[in-house]
Structure formats: C-alpha cells, structure tokens
Residue, then its C-alpha position, 0 to 999 in steps of 0.5 A: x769567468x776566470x781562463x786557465x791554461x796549463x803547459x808542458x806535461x800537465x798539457x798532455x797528462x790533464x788532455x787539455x789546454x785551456x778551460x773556462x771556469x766561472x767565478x764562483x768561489x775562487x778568491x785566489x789560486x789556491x781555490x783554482x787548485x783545490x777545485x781542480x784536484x777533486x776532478x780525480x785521481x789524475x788531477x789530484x796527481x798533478x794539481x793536489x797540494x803536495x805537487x810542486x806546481x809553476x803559477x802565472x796570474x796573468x803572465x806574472x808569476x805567481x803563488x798559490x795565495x795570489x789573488x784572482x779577479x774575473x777575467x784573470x788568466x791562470x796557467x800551470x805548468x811543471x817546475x822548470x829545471x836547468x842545466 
C-alpha cells in the first residue's frame, strides 16, 4: 500500500486528508498524479500535469519522476510562497 497525504488547499478543495491507494501500477509519482487527475474535473484541476504541484516522498522533498515503493508516504501540497 502506498499512503498519500495532501495539505493546505488541496486538503480542503480535494475533501480529504489522506487515502490508501494499493500498488499497482505506480512506479514513481507521476503515476500517483496521472491516476489521481482522472478522478474528475476538480482532481485534474489540482493534480493534472499543468498544475504546479509541491511533492514529499517520505518527508523528503521530491519530484514527479521520484521513485516509489510500497509502504512510501506521499503528500501534495500548493506551492509555497514567501515574502
């Protein structure tokens, strides 16, 4: 099983925190993404490959082609700006 936490805005726009998602088919996080953004229009919105999108593989900071295992832990979360 692959855990996936999403933060900030995309907490409250997707309506969830967390999920357990199995496995299969996901060999890095670009998978996680593509699979998510076919959820609907909303999904797409957030997650889709145009949307600049904040990724920790395991409190690490990663990027879409970062490889995943089970038992990973991925989280999404908007950009992050400063001032």
């Amino acid at each position: 099983m692959l855990t996936v936490q999403y933060f900030a805005r995309f907490r409250e726009e997707l309506g969830t925190s967390q999920e357990q998602l199995p496995m299969e088919g996901f060999e890095r996080v670009e998978c996680v993404l593509k699979h998510l953004s076919q959820r609907g229009e909303n999904w797409e919105k957030i997650l889709g490959d145009r949307n600049q999108v904040q990724i920790a593989v395991n409190q690490d900071m990663a990027r879409r082609h970062t490889p995943i295992k089970a038992g990973d832990e991925v989280a999404f979360f908007p950009p992050v700006t400063g001032g």
